[in-house]
N, C-alpha and C positions, 0 to 999 in steps of 0.2 A: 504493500500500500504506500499513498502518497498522498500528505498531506502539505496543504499549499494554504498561506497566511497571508494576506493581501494587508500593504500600507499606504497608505495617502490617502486623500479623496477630500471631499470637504465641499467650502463653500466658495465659489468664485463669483467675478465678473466677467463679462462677455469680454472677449480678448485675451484674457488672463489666461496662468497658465497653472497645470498640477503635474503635481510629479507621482505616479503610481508605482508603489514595488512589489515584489510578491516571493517569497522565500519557501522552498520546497525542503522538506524531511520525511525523511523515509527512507524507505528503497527506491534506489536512484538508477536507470538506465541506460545506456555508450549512445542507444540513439531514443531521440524524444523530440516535443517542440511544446514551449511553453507559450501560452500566448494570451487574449485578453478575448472578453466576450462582453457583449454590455444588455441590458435588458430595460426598459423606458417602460414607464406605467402602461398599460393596456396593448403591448409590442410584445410580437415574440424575442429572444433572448439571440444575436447577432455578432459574427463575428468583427475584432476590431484587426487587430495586429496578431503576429505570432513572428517564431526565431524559432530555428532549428538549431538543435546539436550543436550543426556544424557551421551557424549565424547565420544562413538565409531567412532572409525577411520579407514580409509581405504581409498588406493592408488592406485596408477596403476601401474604397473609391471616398467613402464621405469623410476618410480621416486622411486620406495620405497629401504628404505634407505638411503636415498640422502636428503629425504625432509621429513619434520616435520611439522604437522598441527596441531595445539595446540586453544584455546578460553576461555582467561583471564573473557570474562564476557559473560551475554547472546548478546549481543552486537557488539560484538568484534571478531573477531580470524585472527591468524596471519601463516604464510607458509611460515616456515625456510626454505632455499635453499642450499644444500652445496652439492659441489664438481659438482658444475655445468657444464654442456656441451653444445657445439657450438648449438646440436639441441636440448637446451632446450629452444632456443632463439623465442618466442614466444609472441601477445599479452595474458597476465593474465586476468582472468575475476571472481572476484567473484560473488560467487550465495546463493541465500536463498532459501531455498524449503520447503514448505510444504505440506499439502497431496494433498491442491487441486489448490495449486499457485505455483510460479515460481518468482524471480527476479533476476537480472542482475548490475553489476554492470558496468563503462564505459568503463574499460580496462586498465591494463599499461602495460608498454612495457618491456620485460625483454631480455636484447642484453647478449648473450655472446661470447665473440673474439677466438680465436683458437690459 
């Protein structure tokens, strides 16, 4: 198992910027891909960003550019936020993936004002 603790999130303004991190324990895998998912009241739950293993990255059309998905260790990766928008106001959820599992982390909240 793998268990994934999501940091940052909070309260912004439109433009502004958050810095999201997310720390993985457990049992760990040579290949995986950590990456974010966000869920908005009455929306299904969406991909944002992710990073492989082996730091291939890739986004979804409404964030890129905006947001940076970077991973200091096998461990760890963090989802720069900037120039943020009203609807990117969403709970965050990071995830671990591997070929033949899935994890989730609990969520946090990312408000942005107008």
């Amino acid at each position: 198992q793998v268990q994934l603790v999501e940091f940052g999130g909070g309260l912004v303004q439109a433009g502004g910027s958050l810095r999201l991190s997310c720390t993985a324990s457990g049992r760990t895998f040579s290949s995986y891909a950590m990456g974010w998912f966000r869920q908005a009241p009455g929306k299904q739950r969406e991909f944002v960003a992710q990073i492989s293993s082996v730091g291939v990255s890739n986004y979804a059309d409404s964030v890129r550019g905006r947001f940076t998905i970077s991973k200091d260790s096998a461990k760890n990766t963090v989802l720069q936020m900037n120039s943020l928008k009203p609807e990117d106001t969403a709970v965050y959820y990071c995830n671990y993936r591997t070929y033949a599992n899935e994890f989730w982390g609990q969520g946090t909240q990312v408000t942005v004002s107008s």
